[in-house]
N, C-alpha and C positions, 0 to 999 in steps of 0.2 A: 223147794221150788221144783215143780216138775216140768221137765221138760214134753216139748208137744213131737209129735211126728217130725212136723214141718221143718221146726228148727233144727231135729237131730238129719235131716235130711242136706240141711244147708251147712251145718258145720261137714259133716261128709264130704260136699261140694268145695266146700274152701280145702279140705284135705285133699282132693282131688283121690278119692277110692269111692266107690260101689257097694251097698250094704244090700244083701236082701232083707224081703220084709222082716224075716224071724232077728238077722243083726240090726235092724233100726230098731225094734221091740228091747232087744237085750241093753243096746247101749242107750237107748230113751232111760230105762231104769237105772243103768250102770253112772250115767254122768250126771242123774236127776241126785242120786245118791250124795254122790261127790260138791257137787252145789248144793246139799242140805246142809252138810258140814262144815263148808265154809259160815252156813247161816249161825251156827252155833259158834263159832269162831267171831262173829259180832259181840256175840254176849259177854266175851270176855270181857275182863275190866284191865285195861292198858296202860291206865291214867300214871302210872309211877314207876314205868319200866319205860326207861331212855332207849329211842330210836336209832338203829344200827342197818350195817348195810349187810351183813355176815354174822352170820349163827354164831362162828367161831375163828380166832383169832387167823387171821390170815400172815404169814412171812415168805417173801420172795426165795427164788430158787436159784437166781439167779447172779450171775458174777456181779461184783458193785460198778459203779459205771464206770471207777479210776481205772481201769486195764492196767495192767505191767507193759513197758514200752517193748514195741518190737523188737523180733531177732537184728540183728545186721544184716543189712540186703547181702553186701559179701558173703556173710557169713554162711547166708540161706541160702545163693546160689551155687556155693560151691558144690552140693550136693546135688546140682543140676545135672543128668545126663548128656542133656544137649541144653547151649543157651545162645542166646542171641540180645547183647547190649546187656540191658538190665532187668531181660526174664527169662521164662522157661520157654523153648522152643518144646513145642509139643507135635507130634502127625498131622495132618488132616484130617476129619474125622465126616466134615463131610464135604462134596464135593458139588460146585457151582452147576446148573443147569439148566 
């Protein structure tokens, strides 16, 4: 499928960048390329290879969602510098104006 001027003119446009004449030439070729390939990519035959969302197996990185229960608030505000009831009093950091 080749691409025309116009169109490689308008995808530019939706990118929101400025091609001159000789980069609308180079990437008319470049993305005409990349859309032939996809066309040979039809020709495969798919029919007995089950549809997947990921190339390859994916596993979370992630802590599991049971958490281990919190510190003891005592416990954690003891190490408080300064506190007030049952948190950390901290500065000011910024000031009303």
């Amino acid at each position: 499928m080749r691409l025309s001027r116009e169109q490689v003119l308008h995808v530019a446009t939706l990118c929101r960048i400025g091609l001159t004449e000789e980069e609308v030439e180079r990437f008319r070729s470049q993305l005409s390329h990349v859309l032939e390939q996809f066309e040979v990519l039809k020709e495969v035959d798919t029919t007995d290879v089950p549809p997947t969302s990921h190339s390859v197996p994916l596993h979370t990185v992630l802590r599991p969602d049971d958490p281990s229960p919190p510190f003891p608030r005592e416990e954690v505000l003891r190490n408080a510098p300064r506190r007030e009831g049952a948190f950390f009093r901290v500065p000011l950091v910024l000031e009303e104006g």
